[in-house]
C-alpha positions in Angstrom: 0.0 0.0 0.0 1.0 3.2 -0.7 1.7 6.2 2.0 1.7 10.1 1.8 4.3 11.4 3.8 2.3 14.2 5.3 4.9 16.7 5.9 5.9 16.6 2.3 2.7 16.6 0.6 1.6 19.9 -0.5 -2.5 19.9 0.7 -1.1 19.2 4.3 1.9 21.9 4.2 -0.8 24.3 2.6 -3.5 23.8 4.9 -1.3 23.7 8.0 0.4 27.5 6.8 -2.6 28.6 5.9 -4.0 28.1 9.1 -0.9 29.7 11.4 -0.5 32.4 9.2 -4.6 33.5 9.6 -4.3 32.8 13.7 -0.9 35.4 13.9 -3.2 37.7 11.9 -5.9 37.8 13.7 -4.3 38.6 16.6 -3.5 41.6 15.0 -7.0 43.1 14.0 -8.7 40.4 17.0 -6.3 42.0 19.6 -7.9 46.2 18.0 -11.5 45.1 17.3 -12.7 41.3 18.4 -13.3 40.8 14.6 -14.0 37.1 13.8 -11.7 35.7 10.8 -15.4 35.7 8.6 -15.8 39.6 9.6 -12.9 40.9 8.9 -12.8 39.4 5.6 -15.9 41.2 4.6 -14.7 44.5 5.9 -11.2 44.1 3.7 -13.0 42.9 0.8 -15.2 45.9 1.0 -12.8 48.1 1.8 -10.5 47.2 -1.3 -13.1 46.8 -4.0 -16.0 48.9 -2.6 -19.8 48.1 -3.0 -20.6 44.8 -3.8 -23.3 42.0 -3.1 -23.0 39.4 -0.1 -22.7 36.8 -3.0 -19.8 38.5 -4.5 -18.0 39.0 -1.3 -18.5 35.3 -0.6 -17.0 34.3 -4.1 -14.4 36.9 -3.9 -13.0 35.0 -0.5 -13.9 32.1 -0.7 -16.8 31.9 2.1 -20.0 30.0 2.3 -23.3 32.7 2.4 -23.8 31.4 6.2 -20.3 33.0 7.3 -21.0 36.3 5.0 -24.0 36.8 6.2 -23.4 36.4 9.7 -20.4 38.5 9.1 -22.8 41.0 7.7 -25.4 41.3 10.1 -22.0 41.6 12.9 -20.6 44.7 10.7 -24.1 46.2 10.4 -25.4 45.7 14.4 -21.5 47.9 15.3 -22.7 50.8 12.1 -19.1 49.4 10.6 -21.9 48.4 7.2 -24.2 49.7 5.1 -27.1 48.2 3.1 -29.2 49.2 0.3 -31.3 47.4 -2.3 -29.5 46.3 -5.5 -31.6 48.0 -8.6 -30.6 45.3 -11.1 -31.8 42.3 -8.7 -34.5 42.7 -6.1 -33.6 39.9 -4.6 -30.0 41.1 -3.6 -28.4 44.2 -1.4 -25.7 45.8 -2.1 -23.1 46.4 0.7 -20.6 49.6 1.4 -18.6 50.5 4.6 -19.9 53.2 6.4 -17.2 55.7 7.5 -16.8 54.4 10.6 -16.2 51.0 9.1 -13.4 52.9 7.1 -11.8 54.1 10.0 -11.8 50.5 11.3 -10.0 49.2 8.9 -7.8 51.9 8.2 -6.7 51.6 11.8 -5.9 47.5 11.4 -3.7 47.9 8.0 -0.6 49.2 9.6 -0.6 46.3 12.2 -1.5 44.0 9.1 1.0 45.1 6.7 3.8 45.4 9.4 3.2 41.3 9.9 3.4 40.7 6.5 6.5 42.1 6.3 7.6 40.7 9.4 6.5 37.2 8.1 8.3 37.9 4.6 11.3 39.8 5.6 13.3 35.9 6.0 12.8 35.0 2.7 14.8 37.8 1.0 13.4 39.7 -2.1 14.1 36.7 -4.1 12.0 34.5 -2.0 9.1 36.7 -1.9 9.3 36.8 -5.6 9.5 33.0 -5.9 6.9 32.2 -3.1 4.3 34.9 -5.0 5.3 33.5 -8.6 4.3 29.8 -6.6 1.2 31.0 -5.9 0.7 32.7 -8.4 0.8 29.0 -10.3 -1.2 27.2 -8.4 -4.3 29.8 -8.4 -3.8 29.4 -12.0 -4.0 25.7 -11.7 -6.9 25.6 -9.4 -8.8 28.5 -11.3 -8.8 30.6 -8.6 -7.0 33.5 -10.7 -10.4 34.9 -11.9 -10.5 38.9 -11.9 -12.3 40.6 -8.9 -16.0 40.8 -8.9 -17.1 44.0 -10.6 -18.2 46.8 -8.2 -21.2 48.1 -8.5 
């Protein structure tokens, strides 16, 4: 019978790094705001690409419409989150941050970008190239290197 040798088969390693690397960032924006992982999703997405649907914000990261939408109604109950009905489809809202849901976030990207760099700053810039050129492949491969969904 065959084996996999977990610590050298890439869904493991992946899943694994995956998961440390989200824990040490959420202790950054956890530690400023008791976001959940789900909720501060939403409020990046929406603060990098603007109005969009709870659909697209669930395709976009990759979250079932349970988590979105719990993430959703969390953002809207602190005024972080603003709804309004989508013209084009009745059955649909279209989501913004408020300005105070701005200011959140605005406040949690220092602490976020200063990990990242703290996180990449061992490989060397030829490392970060290769690791991003990596991934890079591998979205590819797994289709996941579709454009952002259009704001509305």
């Amino acid at each position: 019978m065959e084996t996999i040798e977990l610590e050298r088969f890439l869904p493991y390693r992946l899943n694994r790094i995956a998961a440390a690397v989200s824990r040490r960032f959420r202790g950054v924006y956890a530690a400023q705001t008791g976001l959940s992982v789900p909720e501060w999703r939403v409020l990046a997405t929406l603060a990098q690409l603007g109005t969009l649907t709870a659909k697209a914000i669930g395709e976009h990261s990759d979250m079932h419409k349970t988590k979105v939408s719990r993430a959703v109604a969390e953002l809207e109950r602190r005024r972080w989150l603003r709804r309004r009905p989508n013209p084009g489809d009745r059955r649909e809202e279209l989501l913004t941050l408020s300005a105070a849901g701005l200011h959140a976030y605005a406040a949690i990207v220092p602490g976020m970008l200063a990990l990242e760099r703290e996180l990449t700053g061992s490989l060397g810039p030829q490392g970060i190239e290769a690791l991003l050129t990596a991934l890079d492949g591998l979205e590819r491969v797994m289709g996941l290197d579709r454009p952002a969904p259009p704001v509305e």
